[in-house]
Wavefront OBJ file of the C-alpha trace (Angstrom):
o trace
v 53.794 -84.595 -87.865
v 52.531 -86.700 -85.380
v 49.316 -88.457 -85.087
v 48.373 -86.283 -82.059
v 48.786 -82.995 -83.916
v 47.241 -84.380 -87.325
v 44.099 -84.511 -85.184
v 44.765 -81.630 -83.549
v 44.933 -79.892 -87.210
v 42.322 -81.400 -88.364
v 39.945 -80.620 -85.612
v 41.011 -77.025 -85.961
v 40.466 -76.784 -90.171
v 36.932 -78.365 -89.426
v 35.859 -75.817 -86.247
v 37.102 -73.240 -88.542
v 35.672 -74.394 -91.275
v 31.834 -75.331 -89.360
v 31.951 -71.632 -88.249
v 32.671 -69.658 -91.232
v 29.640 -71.942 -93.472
v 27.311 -70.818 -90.243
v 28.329 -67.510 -91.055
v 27.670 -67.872 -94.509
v 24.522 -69.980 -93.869
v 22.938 -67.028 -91.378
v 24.019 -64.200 -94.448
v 22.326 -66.154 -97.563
v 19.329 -67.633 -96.088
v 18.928 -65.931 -92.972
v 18.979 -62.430 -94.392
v 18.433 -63.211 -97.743
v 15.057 -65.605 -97.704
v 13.730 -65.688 -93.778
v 14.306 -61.846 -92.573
v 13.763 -60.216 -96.263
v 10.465 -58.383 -95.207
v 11.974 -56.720 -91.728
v 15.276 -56.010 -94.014
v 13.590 -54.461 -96.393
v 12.362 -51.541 -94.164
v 16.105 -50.250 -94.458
v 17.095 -48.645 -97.579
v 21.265 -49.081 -99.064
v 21.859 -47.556 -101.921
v 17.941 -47.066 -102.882
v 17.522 -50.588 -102.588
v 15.458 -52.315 -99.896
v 18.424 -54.434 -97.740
v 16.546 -57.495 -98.080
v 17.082 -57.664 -101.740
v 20.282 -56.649 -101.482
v 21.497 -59.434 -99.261
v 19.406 -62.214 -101.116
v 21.365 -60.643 -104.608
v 24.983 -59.415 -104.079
v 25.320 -59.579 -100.145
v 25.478 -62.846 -99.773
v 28.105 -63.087 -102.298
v 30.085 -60.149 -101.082
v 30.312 -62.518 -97.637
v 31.321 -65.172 -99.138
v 34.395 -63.618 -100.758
v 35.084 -62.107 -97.601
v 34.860 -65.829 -95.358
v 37.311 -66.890 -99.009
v 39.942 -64.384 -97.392
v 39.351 -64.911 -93.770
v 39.588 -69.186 -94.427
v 42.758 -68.675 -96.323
v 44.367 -66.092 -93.508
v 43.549 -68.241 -90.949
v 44.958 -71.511 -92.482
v 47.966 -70.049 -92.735
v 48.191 -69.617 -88.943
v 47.348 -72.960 -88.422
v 49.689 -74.249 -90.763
v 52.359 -72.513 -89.134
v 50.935 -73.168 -85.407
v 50.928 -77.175 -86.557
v 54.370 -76.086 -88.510
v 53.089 -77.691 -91.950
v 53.540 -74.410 -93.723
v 54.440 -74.599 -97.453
v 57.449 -72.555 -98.873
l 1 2 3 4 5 6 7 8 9 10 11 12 13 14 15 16 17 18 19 20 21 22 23 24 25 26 27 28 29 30 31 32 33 34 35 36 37 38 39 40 41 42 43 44 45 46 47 48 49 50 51 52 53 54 55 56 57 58 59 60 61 62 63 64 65 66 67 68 69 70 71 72 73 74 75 76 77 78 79 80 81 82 83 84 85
């Protein structure tokens, strides 16, 4: 690999990886802490959504970003061709 495309792959994995902790940032203390009181207005599953995102939403995202991060390293690695066997 050259140097050019170890930056380049690099550059990617951090973009990548800068977006999906925003995501996860907006989820757990966006929804969960600063909009709680207009979230909890709407009702899911009899419980008010605030709640829900400050308990098991946030969580739920997170597993979600785990599969989206791994799915989209493996395009990387093979667009930078450093895929493992």
């Amino acid at each position: 690999m050259t140097p050019e495309n170890r930056a380049g792959y690099w550059r990617a994995n951090l973009g990548l990886l800068s977006i999906l902790l925003i995501i996860w940032f907006i989820v757990s203390y966006g929804f969960g802490i600063l909009l709680v009181e207009p979230l909890n207005a709407i009702k899911l599953g009899g419980y008010p959504l605030g709640f829900w995102f400050a308990q098991q939403g946030s969580i739920y995202v997170f597993l979600v970003l785990i599969f989206v991060y791994a799915t989209s390293m493996n395009k990387l690695d093979k667009k930078f061709e450093v895929e493992e066997d």
